[in-house]
N, CA, C and O atoms as a MOPAC input file, in Angstrom:
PM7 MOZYME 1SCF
protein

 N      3.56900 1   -15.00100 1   -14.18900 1
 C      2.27800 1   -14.36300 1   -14.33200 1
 C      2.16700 1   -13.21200 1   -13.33400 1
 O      2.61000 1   -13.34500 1   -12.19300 1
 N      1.44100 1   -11.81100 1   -13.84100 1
 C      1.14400 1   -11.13400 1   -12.99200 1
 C     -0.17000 1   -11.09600 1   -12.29600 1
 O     -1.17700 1   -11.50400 1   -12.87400 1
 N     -0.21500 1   -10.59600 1   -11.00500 1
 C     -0.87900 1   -10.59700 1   -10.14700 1
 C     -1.01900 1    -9.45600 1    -9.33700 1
 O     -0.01100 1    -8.86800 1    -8.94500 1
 N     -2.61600 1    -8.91800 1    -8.91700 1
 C     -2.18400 1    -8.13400 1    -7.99300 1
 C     -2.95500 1    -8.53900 1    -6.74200 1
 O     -3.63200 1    -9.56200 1    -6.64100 1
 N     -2.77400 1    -7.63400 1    -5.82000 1
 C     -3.34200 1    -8.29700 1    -4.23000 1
 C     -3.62200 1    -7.26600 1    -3.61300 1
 O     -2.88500 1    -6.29800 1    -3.80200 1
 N     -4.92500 1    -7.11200 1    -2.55200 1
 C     -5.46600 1    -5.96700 1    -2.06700 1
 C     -5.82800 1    -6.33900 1    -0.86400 1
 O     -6.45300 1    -7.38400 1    -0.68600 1
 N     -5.49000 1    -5.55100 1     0.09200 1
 C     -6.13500 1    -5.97900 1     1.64700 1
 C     -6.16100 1    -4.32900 1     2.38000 1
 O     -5.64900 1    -3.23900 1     2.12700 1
 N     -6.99200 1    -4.84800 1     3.32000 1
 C     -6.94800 1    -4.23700 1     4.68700 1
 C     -6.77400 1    -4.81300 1     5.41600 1
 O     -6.84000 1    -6.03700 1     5.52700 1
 N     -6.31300 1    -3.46600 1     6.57600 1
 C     -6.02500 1    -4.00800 1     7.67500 1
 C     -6.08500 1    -2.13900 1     9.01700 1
 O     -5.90400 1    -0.93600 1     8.82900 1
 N     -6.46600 1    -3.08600 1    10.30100 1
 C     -6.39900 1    -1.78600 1    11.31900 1
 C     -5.07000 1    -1.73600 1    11.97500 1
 O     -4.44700 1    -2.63600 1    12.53900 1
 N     -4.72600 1    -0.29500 1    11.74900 1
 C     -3.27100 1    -0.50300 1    12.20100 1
 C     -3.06500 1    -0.84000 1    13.86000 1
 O     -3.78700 1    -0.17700 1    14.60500 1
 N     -2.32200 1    -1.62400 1    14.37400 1
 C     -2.20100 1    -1.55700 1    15.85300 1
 C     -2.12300 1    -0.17500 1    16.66300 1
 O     -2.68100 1    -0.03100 1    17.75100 1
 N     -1.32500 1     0.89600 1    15.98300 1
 C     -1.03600 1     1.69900 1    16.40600 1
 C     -0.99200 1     3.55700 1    15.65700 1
 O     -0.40600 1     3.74500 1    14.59100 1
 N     -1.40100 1     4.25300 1    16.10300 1
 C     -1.55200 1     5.43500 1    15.68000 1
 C     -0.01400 1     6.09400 1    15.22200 1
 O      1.03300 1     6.24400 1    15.85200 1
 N     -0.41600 1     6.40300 1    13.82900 1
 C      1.02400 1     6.21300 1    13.37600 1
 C      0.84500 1     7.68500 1    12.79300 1
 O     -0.12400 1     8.13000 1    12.17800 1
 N      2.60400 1     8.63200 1    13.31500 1
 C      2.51600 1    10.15100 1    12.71500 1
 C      3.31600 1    10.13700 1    11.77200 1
 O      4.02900 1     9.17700 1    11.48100 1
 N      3.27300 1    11.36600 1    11.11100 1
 C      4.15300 1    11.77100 1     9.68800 1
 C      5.71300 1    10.93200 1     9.36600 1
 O      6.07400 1    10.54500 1     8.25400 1
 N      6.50200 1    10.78300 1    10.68700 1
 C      7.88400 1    10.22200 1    10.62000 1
 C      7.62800 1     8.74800 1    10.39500 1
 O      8.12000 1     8.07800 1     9.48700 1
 N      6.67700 1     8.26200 1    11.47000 1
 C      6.87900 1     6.99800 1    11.15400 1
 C      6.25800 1     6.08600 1    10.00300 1
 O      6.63100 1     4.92700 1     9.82500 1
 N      5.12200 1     6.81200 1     9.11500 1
 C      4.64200 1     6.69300 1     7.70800 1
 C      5.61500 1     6.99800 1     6.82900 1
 O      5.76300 1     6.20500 1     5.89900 1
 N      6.50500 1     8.19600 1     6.89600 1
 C      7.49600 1     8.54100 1     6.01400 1
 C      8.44700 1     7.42500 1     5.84000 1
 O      8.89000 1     7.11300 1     4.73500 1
 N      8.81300 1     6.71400 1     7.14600 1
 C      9.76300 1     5.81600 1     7.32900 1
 C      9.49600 1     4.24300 1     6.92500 1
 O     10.36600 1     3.57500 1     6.36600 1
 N      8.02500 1     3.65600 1     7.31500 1
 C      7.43800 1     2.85600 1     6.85500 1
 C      7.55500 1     2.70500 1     5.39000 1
 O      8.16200 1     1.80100 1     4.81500 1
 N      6.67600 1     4.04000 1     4.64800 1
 C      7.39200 1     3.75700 1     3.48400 1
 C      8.57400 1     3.46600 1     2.36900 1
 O      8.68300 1     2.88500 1     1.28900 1
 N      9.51200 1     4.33200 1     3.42000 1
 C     10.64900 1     4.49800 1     2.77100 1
 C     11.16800 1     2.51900 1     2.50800 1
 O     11.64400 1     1.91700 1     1.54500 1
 N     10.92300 1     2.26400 1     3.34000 1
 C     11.22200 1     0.54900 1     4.09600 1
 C     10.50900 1    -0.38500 1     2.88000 1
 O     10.95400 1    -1.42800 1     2.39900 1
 N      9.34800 1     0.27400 1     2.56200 1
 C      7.93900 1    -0.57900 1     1.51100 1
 C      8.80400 1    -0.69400 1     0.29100 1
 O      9.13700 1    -1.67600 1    -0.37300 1
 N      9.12900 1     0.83900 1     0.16000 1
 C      9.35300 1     1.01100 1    -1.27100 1
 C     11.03900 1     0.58000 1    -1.53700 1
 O     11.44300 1     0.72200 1    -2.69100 1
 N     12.01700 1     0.06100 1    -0.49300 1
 C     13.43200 1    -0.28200 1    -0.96300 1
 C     12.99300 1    -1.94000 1    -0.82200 1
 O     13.61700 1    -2.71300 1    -1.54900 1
 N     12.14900 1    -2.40200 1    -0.09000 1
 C     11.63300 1    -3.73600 1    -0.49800 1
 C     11.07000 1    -4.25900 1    -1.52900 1
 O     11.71900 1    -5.05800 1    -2.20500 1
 N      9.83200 1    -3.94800 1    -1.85500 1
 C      9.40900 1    -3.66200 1    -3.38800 1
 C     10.16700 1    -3.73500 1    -4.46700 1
 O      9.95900 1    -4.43900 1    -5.45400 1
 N     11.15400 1    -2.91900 1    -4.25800 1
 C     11.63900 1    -2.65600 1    -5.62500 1
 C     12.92800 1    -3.87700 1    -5.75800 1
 O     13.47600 1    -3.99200 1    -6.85500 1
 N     13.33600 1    -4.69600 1    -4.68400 1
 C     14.40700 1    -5.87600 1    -4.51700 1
 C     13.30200 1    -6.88500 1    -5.27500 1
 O     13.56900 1    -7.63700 1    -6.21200 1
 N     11.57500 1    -6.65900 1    -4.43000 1
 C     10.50200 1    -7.78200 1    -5.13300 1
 C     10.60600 1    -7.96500 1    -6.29200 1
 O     11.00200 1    -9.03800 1    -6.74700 1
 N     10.19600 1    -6.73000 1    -7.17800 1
 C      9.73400 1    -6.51300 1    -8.26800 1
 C      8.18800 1    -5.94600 1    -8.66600 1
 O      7.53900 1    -5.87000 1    -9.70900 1
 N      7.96800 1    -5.59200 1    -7.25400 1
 C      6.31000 1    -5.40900 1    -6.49100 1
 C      6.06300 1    -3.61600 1    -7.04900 1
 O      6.99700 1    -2.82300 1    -6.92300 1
 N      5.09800 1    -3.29800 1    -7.47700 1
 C      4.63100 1    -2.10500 1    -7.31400 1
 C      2.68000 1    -1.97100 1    -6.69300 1
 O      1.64600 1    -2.63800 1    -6.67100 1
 N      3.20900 1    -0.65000 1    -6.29700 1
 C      1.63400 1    -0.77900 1    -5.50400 1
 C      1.14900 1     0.48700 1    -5.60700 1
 O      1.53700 1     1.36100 1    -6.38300 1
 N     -0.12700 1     0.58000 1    -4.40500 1
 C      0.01000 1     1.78000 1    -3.57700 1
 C     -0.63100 1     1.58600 1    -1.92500 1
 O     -1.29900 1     0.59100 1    -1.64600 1
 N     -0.41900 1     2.34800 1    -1.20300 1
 C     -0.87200 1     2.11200 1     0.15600 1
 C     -1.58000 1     3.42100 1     0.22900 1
 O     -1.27600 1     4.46000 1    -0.35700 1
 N     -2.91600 1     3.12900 1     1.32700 1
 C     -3.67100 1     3.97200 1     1.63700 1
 C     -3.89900 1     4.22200 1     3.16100 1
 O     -4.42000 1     3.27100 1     3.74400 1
 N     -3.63600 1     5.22200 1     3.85100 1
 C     -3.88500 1     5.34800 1     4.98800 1
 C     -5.07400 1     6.15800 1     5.87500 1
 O     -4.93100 1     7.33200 1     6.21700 1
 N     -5.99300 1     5.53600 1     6.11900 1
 C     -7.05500 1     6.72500 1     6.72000 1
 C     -7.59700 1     6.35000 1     7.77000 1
 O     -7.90400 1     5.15800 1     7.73400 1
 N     -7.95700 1     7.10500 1     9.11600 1
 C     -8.53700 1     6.41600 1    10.43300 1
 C     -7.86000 1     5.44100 1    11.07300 1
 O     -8.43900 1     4.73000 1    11.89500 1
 N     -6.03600 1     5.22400 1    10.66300 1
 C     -5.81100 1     4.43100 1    11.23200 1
 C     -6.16900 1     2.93300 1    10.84100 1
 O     -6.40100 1     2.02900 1    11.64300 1
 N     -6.16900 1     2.83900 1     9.42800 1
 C     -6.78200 1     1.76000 1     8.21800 1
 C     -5.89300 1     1.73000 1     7.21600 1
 O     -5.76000 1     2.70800 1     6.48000 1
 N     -5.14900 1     0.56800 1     7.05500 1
 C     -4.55600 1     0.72300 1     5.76100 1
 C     -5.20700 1    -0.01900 1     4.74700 1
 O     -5.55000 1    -1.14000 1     5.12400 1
 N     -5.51400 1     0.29500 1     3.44300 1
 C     -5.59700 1    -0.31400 1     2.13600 1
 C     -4.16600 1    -0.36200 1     1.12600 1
 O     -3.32000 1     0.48600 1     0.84000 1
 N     -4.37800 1    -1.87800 1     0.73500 1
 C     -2.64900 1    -1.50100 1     0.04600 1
 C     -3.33500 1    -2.58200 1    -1.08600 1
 O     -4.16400 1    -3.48500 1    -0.96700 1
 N     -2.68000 1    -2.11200 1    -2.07700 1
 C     -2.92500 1    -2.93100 1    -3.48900 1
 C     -1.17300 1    -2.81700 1    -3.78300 1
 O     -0.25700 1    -1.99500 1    -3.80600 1
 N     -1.42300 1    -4.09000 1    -3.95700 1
 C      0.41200 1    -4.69700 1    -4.10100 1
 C     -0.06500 1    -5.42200 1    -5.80500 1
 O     -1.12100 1    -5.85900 1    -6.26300 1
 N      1.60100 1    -5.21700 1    -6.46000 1
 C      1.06400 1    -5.84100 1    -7.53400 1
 C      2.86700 1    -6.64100 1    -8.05100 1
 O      3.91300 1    -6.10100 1    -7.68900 1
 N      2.84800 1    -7.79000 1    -8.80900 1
 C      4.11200 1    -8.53600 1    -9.20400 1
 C      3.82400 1    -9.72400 1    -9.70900 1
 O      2.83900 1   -10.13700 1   -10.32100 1
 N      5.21300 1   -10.42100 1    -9.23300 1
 C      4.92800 1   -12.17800 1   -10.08700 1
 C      4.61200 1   -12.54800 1    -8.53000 1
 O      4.91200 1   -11.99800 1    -7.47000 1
 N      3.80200 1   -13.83600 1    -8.89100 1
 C      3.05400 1   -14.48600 1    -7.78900 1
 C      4.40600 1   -15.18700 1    -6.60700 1
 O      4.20000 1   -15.45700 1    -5.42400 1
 N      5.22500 1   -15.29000 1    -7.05600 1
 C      6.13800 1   -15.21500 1    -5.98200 1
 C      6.56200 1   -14.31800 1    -4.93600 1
 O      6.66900 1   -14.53900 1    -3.73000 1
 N      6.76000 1   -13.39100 1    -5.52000 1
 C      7.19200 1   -12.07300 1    -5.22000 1
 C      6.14700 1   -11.81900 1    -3.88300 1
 O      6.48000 1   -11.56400 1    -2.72500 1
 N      4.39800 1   -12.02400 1    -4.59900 1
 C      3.48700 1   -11.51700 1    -4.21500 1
 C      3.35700 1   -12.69700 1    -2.33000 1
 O      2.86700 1   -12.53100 1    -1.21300 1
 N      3.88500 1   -13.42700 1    -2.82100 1
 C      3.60600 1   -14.84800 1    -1.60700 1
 C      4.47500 1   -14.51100 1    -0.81700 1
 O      4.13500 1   -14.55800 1     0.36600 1
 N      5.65200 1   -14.12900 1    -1.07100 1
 C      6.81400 1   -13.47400 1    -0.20800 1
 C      6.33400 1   -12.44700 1     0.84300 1
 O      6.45800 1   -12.56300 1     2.06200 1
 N      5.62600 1   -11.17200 1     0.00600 1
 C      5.26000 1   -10.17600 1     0.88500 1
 C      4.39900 1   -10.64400 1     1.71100 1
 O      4.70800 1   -10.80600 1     2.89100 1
 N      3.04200 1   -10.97200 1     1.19200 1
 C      2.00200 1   -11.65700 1     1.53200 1
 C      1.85800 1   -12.30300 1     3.01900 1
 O      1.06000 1   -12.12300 1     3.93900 1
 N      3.02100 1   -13.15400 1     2.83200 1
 C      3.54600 1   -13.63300 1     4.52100 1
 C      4.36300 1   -13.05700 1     5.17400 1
 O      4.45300 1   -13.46900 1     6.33100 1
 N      5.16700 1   -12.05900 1     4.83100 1
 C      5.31100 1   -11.08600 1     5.51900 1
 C      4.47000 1   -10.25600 1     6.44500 1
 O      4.33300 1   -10.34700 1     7.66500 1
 N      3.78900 1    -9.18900 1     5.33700 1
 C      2.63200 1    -8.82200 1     6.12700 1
 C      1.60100 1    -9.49300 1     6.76500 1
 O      1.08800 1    -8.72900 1     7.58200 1
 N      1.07700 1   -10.56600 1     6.75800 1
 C      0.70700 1   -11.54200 1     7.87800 1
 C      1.00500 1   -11.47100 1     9.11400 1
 O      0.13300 1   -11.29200 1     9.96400 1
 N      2.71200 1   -11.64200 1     9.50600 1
 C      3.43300 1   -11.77800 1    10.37600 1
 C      4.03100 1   -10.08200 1    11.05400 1
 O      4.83200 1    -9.94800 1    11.97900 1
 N      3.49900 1    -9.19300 1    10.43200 1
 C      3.87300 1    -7.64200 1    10.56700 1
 C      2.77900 1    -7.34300 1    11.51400 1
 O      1.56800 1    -7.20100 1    11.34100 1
 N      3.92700 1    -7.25600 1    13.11200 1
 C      2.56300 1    -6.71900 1    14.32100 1
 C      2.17900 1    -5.04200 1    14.16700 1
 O      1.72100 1    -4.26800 1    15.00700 1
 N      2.51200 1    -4.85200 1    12.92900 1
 C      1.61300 1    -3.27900 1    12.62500 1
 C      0.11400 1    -3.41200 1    12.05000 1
 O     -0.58500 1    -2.63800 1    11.39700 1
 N     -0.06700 1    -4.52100 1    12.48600 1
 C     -1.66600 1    -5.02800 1    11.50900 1
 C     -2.13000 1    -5.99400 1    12.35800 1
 O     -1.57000 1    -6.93100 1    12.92700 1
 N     -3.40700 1    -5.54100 1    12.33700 1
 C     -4.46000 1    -6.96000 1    13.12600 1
 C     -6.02000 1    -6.19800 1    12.42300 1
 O     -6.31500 1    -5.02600 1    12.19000 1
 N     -6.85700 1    -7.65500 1    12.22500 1
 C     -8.02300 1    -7.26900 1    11.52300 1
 C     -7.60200 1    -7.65800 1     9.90500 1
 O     -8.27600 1    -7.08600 1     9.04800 1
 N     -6.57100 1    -8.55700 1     9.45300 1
 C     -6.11900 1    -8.06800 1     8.29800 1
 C     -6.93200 1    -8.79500 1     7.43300 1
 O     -7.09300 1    -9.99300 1     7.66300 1
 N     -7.36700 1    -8.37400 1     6.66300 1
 C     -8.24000 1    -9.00700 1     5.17900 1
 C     -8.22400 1    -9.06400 1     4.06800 1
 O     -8.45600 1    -8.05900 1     3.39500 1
 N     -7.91400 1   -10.39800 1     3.44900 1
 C     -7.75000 1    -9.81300 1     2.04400 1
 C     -8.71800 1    -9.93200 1     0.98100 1
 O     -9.41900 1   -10.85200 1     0.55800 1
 N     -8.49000 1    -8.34800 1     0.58700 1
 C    -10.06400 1    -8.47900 1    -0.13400 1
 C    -10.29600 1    -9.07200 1    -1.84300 1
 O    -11.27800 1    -9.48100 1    -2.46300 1
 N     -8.69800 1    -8.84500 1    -2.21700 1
 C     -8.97200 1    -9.47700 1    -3.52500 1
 C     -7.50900 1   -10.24200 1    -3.82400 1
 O     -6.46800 1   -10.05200 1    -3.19500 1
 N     -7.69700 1   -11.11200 1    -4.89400 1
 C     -6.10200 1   -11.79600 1    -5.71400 1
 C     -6.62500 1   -12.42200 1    -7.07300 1
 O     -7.64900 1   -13.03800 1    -7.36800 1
 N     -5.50200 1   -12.01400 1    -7.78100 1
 C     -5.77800 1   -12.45200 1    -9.16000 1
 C     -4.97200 1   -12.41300 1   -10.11400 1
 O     -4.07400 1   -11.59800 1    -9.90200 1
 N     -4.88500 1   -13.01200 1   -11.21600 1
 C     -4.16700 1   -12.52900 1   -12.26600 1
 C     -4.79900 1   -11.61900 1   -12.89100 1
 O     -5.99500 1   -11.51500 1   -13.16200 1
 N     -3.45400 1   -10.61700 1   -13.21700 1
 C     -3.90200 1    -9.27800 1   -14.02800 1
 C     -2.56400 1    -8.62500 1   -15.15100 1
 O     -1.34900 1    -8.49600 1   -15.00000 1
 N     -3.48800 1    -8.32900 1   -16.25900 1
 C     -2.75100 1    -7.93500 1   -17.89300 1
 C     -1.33800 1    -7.14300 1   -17.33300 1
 O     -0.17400 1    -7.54400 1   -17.35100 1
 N     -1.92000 1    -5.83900 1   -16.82300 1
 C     -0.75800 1    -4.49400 1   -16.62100 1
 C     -0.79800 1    -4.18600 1   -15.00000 1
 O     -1.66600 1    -4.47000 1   -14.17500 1
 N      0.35000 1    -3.56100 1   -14.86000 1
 C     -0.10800 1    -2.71200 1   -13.48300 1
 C     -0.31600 1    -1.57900 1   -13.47900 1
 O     -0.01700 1    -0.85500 1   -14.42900 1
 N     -0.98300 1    -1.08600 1   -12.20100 1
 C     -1.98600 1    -0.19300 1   -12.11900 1
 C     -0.90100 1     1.12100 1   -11.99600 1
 O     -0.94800 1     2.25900 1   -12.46300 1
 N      0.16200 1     0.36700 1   -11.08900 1
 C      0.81900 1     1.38900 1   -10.47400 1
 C      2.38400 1     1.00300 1   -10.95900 1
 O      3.20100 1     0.56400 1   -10.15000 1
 N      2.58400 1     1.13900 1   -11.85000 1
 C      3.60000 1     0.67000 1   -12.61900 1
 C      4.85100 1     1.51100 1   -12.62700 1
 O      5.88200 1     1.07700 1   -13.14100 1
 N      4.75800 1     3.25700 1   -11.81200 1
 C      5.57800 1     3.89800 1   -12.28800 1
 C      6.25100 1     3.97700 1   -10.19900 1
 O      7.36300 1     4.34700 1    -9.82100 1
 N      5.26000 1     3.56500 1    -9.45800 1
 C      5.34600 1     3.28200 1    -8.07500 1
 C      5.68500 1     2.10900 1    -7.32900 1
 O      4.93800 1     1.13100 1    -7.37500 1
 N      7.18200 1     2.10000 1    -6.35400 1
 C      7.13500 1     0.83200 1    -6.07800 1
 C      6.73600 1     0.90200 1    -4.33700 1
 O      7.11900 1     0.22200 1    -3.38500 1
 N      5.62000 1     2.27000 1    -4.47300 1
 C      4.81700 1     1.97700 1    -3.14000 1
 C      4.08000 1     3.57900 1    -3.72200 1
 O      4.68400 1     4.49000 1    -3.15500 1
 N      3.61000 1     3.81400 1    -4.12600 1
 C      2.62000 1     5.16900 1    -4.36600 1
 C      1.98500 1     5.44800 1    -2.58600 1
 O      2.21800 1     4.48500 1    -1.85600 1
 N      1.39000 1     6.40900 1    -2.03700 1
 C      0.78200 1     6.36600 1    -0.57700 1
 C      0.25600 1     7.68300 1    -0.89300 1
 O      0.72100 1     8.60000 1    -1.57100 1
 N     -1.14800 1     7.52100 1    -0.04600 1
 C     -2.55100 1     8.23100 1    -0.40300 1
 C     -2.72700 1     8.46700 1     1.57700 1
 O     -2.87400 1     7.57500 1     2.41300 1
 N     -2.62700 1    10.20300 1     1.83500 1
 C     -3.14900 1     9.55600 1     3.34200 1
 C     -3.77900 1    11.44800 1     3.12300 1
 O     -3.67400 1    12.00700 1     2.03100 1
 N     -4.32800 1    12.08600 1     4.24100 1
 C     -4.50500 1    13.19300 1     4.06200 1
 C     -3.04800 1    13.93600 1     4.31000 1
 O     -2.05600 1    13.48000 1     4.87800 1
 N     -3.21600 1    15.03800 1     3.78800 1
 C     -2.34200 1    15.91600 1     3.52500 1
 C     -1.37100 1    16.58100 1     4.53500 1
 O     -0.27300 1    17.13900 1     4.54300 1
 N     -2.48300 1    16.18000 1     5.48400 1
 C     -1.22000 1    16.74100 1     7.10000 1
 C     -0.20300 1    15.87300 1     7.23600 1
 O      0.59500 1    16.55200 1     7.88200 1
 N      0.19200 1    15.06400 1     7.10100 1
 C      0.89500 1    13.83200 1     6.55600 1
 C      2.33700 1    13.58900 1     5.86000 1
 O      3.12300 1    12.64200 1     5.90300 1
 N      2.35400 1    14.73100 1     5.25800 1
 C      3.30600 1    14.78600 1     4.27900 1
 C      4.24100 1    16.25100 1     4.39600 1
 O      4.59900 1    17.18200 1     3.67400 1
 N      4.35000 1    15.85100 1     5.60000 1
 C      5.35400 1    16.74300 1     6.23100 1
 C      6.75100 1    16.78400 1     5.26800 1
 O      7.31700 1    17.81300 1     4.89900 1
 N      7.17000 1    15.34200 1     4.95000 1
 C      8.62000 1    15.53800 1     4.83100 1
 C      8.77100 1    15.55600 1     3.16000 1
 O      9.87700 1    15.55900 1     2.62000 1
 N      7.52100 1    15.56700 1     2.42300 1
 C      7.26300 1    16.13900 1     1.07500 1
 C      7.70400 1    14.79400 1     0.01300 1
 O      8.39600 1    14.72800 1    -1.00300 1
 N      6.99200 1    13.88000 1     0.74200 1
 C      7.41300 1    12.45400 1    -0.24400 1
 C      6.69700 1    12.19800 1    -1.46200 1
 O      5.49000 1    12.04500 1    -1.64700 1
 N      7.65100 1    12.18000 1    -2.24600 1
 C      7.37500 1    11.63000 1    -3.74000 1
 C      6.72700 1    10.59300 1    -3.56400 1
 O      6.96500 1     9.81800 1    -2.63800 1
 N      5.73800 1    10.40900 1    -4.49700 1
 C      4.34500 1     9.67400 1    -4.57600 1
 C      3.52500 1     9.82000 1    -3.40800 1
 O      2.99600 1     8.97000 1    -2.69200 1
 N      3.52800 1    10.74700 1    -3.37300 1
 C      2.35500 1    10.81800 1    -2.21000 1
 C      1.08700 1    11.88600 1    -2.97100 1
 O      1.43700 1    12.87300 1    -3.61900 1
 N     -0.15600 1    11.58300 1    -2.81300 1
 C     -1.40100 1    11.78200 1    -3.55900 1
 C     -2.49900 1    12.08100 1    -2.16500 1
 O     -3.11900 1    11.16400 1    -1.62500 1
 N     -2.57700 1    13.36700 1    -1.77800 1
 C     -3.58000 1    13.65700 1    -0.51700 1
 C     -5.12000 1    13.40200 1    -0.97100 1
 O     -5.68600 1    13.75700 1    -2.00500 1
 N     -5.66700 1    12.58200 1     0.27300 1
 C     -6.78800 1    12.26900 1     0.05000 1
 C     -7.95600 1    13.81100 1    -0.01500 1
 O     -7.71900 1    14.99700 1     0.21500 1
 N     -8.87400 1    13.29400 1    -0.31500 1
 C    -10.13800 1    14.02600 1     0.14200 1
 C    -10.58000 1    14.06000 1     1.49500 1
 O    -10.02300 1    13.36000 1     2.34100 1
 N    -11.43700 1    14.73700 1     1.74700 1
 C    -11.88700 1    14.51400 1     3.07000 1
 C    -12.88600 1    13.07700 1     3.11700 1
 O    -13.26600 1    12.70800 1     4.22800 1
 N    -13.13500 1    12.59700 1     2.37400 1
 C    -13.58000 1    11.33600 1     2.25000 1
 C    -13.03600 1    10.06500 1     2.29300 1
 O    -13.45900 1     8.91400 1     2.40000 1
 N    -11.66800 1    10.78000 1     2.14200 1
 C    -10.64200 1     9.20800 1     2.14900 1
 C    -10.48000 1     8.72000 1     0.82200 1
 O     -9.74900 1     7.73500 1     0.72800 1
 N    -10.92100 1     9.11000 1    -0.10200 1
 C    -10.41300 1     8.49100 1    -1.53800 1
 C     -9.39700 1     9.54500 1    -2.19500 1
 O     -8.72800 1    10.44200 1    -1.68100 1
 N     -9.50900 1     9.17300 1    -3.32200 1
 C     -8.43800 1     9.84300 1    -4.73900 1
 C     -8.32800 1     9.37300 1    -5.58700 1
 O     -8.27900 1     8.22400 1    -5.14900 1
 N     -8.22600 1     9.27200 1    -6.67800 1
 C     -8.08200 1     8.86200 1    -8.03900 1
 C     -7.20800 1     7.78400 1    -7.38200 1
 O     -7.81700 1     6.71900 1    -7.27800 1
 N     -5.86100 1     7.75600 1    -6.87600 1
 C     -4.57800 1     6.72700 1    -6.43800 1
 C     -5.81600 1     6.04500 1    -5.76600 1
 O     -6.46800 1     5.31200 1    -6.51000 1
 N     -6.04600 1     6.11600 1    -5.06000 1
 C     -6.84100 1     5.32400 1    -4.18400 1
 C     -8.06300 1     4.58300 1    -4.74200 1
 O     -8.30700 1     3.39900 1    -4.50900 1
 N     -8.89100 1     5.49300 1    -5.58900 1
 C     -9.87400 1     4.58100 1    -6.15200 1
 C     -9.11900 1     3.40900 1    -7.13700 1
 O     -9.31600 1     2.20700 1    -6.95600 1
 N     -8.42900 1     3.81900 1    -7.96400 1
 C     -7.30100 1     2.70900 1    -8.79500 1
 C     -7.28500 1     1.56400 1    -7.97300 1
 O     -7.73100 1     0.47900 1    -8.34700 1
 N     -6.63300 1     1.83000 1    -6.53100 1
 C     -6.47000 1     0.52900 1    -5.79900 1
 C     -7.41500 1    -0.56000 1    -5.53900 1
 O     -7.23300 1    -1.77600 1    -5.47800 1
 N     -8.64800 1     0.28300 1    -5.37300 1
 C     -9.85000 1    -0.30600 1    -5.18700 1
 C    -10.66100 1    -1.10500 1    -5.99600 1
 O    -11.38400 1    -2.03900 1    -5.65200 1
 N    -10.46000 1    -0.63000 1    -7.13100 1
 C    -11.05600 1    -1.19600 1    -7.94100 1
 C    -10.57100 1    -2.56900 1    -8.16000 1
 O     -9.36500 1    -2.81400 1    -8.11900 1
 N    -11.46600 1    -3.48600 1    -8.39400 1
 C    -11.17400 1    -5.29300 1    -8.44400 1
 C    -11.24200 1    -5.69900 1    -9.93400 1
 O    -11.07900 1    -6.87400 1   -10.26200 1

């Protein structure tokens, strides 16, 4: 069954262009061993991530990121079974502002000055 899963969390640490570039790079060669697609959102030093797979997959990461000292505050705001995925063509999509994307990474979707985006509202939505 599919499932997807949504949390926040405050990052421990103020994180620049290399080490988001690199983070992801890490998300998305994991993911794709899962079978996980998502997207991650970064703003203020806040991540939102909507992860999506088979509920295994999803329990795997799940306690992972738990145990990931790049996060404290972490919450999860939704879980469920769900028809399709959202982010089906991403096995980590990432939404942060645009200064960000220094090293010109595929799937990357610059926020507004508000912190959303179409990628981002997708995630949000429950």
């Amino acid at each position: 069954m599919l499932e997807r899963l949504v949390y926040r969390s405050q990052a421990t640490h103020k994180l620049g262009s290399l080490h988001l570039f690199n983070l992801l790079s890490q998300c998305r060669e994991k993911n794709k061993r899962l079978g996980i697609t998502g997207h991650l959102l970064y703003t203020e030093e806040i991540f939102v991530q909507c992860i999506e797979g088979h509920k295994d997959s999803l329990d795997a990461l799940w306690a992972s990121i738990q145990r990931d000292e790049r996060h404290h505050q972490l919450e999860l705001l939704s879980r469920g079974p769900v028809a399709d995925r959202r982010f089906k063509d991403w096995t980590m999509a990432f939404s942060s502002y645009s200064h960000f994307n220094k090293y010109n990474m595929p799937g990357f979707f610059p926020v507004e000055h508000d912190g959303m985006n179409e990628a981002a509202k997708k995630c949000a939505e429950v």
